[in-house]
matplotlib code that plots the C-alpha trace (Angstrom):
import matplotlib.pyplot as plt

x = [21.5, 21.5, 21.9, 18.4, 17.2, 19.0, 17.3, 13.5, 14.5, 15.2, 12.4, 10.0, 11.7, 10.5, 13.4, 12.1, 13.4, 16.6, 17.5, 16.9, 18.8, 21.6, 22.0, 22.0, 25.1, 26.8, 26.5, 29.7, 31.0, 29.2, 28.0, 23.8, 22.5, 25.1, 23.6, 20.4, 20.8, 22.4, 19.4, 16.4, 15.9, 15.8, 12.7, 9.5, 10.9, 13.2, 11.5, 8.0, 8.0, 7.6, 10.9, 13.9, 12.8, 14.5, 15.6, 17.5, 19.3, 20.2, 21.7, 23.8, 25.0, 25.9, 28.0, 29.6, 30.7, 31.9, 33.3, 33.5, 36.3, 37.7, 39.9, 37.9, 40.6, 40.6, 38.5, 38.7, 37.6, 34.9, 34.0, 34.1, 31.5, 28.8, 29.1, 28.4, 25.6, 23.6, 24.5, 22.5, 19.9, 19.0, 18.6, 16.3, 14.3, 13.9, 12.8, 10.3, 9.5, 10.9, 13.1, 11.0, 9.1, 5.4, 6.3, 8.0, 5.4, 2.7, 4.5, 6.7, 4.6, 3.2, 4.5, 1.2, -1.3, -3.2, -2.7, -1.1, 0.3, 0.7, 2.5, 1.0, 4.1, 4.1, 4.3, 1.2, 2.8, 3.9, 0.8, 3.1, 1.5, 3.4, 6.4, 7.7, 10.3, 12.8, 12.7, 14.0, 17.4, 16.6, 15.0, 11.4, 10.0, 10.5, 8.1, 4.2, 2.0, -1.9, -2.8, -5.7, -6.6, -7.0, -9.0, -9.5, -11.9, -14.0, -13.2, -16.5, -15.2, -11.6, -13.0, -15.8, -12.4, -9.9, -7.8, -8.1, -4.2, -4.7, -4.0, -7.4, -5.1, -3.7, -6.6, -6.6, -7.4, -4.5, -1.5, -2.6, -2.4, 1.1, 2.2, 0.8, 3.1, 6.4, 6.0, 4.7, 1.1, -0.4, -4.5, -5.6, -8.9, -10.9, -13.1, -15.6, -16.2, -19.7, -19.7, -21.4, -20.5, -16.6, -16.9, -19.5, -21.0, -24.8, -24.2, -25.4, -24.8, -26.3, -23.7, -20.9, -21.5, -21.7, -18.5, -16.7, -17.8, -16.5, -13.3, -12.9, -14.1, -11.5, -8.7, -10.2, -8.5, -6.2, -9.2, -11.4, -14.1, -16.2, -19.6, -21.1, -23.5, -25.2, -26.7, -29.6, -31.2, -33.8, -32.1, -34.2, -33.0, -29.2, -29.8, -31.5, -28.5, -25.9, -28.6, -27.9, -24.3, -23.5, -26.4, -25.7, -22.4, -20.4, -18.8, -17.0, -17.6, -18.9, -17.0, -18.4, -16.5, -18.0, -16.1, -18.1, -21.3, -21.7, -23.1, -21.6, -20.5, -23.4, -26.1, -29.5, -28.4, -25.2, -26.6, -29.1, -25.8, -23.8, -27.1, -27.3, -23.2, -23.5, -26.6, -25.0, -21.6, -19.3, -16.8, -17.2, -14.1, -14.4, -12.4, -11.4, -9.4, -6.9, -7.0, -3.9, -0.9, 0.4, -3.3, -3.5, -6.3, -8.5, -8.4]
y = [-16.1, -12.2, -9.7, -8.6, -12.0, -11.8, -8.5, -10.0, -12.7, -10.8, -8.3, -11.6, -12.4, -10.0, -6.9, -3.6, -1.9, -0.3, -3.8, -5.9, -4.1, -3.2, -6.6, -8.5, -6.5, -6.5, -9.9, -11.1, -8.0, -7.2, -10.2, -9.9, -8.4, -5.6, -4.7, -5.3, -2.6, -0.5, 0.1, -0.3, 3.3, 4.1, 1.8, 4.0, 6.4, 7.2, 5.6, 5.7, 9.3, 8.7, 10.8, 9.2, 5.8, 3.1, 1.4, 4.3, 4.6, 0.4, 1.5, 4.5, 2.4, -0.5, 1.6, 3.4, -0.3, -1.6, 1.7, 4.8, 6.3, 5.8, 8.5, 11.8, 14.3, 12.4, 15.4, 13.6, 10.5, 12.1, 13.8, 11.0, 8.9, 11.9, 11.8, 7.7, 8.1, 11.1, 9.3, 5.8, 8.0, 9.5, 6.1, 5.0, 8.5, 7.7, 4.1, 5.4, 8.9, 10.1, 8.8, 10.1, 6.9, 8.8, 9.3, 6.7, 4.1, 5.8, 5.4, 2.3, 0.3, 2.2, 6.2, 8.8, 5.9, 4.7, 1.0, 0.1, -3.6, -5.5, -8.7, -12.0, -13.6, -11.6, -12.9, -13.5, -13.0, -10.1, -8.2, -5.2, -2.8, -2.3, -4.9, -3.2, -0.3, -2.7, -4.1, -1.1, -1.5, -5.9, -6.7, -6.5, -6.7, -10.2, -11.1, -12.3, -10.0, -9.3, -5.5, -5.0, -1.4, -0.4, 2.4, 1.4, 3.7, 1.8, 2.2, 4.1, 6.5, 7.2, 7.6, 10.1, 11.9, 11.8, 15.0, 13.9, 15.0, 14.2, 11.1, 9.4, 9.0, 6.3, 4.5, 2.1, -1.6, -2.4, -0.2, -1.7, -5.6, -4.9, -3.4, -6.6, -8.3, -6.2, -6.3, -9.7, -8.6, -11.9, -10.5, -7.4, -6.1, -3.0, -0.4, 1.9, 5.2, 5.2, 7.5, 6.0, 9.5, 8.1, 4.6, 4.5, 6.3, 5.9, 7.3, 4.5, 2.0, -0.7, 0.3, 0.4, -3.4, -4.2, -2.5, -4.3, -7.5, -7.0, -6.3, -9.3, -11.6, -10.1, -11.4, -14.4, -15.0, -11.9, -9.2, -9.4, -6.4, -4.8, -3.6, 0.2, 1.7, 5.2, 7.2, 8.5, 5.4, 4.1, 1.4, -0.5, -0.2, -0.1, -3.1, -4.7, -3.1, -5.1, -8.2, -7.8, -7.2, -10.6, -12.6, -11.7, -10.3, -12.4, -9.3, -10.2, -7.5, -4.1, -0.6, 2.2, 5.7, 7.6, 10.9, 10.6, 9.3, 12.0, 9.3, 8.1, 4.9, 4.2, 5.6, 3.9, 3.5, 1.8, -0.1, -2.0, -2.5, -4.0, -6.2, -7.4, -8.0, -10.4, -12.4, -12.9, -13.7, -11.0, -8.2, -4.8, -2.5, 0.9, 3.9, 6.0, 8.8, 10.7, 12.8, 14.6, 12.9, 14.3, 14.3, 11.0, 12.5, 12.6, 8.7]
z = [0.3, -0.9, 1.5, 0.0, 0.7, 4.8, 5.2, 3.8, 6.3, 9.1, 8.8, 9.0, 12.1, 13.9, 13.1, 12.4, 8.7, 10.4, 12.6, 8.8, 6.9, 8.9, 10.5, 7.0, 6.4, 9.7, 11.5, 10.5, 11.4, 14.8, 17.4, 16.8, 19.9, 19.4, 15.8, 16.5, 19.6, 17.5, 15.6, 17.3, 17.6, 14.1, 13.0, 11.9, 10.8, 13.7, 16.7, 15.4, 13.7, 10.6, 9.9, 7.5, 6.8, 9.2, 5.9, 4.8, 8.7, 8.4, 4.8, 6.1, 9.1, 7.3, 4.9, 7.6, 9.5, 6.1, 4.6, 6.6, 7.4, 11.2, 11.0, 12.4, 11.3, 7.8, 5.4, 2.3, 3.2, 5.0, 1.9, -0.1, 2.6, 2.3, -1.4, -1.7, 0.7, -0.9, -3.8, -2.4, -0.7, -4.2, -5.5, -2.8, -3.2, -6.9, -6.2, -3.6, -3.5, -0.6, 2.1, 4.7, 6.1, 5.9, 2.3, 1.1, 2.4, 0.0, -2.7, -2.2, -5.3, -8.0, -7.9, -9.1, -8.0, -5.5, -4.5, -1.3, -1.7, 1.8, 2.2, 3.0, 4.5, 7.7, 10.9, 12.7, 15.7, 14.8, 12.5, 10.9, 8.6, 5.4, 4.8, 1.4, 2.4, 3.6, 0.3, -1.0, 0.4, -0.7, -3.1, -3.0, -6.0, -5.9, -3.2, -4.0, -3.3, -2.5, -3.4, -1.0, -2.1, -5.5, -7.6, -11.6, -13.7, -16.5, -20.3, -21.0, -18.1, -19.6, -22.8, -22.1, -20.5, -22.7, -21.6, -18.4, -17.2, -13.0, -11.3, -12.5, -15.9, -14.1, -13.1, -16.0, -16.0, -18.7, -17.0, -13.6, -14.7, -16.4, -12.7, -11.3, -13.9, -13.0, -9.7, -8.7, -7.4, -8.2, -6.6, -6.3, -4.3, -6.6, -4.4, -5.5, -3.8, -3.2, -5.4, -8.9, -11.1, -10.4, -11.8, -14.3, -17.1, -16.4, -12.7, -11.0, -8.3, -10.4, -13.5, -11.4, -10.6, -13.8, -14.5, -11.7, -13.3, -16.8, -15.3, -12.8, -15.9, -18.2, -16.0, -14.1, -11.1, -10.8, -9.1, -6.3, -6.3, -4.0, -4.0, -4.2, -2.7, -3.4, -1.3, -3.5, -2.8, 0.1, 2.5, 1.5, -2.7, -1.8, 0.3, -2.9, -5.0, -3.0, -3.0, -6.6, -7.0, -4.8, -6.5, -10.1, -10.6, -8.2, -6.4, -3.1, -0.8, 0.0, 0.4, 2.9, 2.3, 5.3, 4.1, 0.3, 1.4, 4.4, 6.2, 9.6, 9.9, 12.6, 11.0, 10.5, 6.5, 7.1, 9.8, 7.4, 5.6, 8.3, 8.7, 5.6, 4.8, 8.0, 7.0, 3.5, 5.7, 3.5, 4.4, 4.9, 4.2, 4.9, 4.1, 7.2, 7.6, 8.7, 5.2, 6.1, 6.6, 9.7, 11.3, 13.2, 15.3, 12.7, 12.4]

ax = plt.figure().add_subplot(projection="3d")
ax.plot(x, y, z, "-o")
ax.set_aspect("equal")
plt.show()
């Protein structure tokens, strides 16, 4: 077994990012309650603060049992320890964006997009969030993964846009599938924005289904996809819309997006929503904020 494998293993178990990754290199140097005490503090971020990612502290620690110098008074060695370990940071901030956990965890899959892969062998005893940053200092690109959160514009949209230089560039059906390929995301979930001027070019709820459709059915089996909804529309049409969109184009879900639709999420409208997603017995994802990073109140 790889260390990258151990640290996978141990992160599964239970171990927070710090606790994997250090532990996979130090438990035939240090007894395992010792190493895992060592680092408990540092997980998320530095005890849950989103600071330097825990992986990066198990990384730094595990260099400093295997090669840091134990001579205090010892300059050049000292030297010579910062150097390797800016040197491994840099490779971990150019893997992930950043090696400050907050960061780093939004951009762990796909840098300048927008999907946010989670990982289905997780514990149930033990729900965690995001299982990928660990992988950073293992391997993780080798593990199967389900990308639960994805934006892809349609063709007709790309092309009525073509100096489109933002993030949207990304957004693209073909550069997404050959991520899934690279990076062993064997299902992925698309969601609209309940916002029909975004994913079609006929502005429409009713387009945007069909737009979902043609992309599920040129990859069969690879994307889930969720319903629209547009607020233009009577309760009574959107509920007909999604009727629709279930009956006729096979979608597997609907997506509220309180923050586009103006609409809270326990308003009359979205009510008849919830109503109907129940009778028909299919989920309802919605998007909720914070919409800054460091904003957890807003949640």
């Amino acid at each position: 077994m790889t260390k990258a494998e151990r640290a996978r293993e141990l992160f599964l178990e239970g171990c927070n990012c710090a606790q994997a990754v250090f532990l996979a290199f130090a438990e035939e140097k240090l007894d395992r309650e010792t190493a895992l005490k060592i680092a408990s503090g540092f997980g998320g971020g530095m005890a849950g603060m989103r600071d330097v990612c825990g992986a990066v502290s198990g990384m730094f620690m595990a260099y400093g049992l295997l090669c840091g110098p134990a001579d205090p008074t010892d300059r050049a060695a000292k030297t010579k320890s910062y150097e390797v370990l800016r040197q491994l940071a840099g490779e971990f901030e150019a893997r992930n964006g950043s090696i400050i956990c907050r960061r780093a965890r939004k951009w762990s899959t796909a840098r300048q997009t927008f999907w946010k892969p989670i990982w289905p062998e997780r514990q149930k005893r033990r729900p965690l969030k995001i299982g990928g940053i660990v992988m950073a200092a293992a391997n993780w690109r080798t593990l199967k993964k389900l990308d639960a959160h994805i934006h892809i514009l349609p063709d007709a949209v790309h092309t009525a846009n073509p100096d489109a230089d933002d993030v949207w560039m990304y957004a693209d059906l073909r550069q997404y599938v050959q991520i899934m390929r690279e990076n062993h995301i064997e299902q992925a979930v698309i969601m609209p924005f309940n916002d029909p001027f975004l994913m079609s070019m006929e502005f429409t709820a009713g387009a945007v289904h069909r737009n979902l459709a043609e992309m599920k059915r040129r990859y069969p089996g690879r994307f889930y996809a969720f319903a629209d909804i547009d607020v233009r529309n009577s309760r009574a049409e959107t509920v007909d819309a999604l009727c629709r969109a279930i009956d006729d184009h096979a979608l597997d879900g609907i997506k509220l997006h309180p923050n586009n639709s103006g609409l809270a999420l326990d308003s009359d409208y979205n009510c008849a929503i919830f109503a109907f997603a129940q009778e028909r017995r299919i989920p309802v994802a919605v998007h909720s904020y914070p919409n800054a990073e460091d904003d957890l109140s807003a949640a």
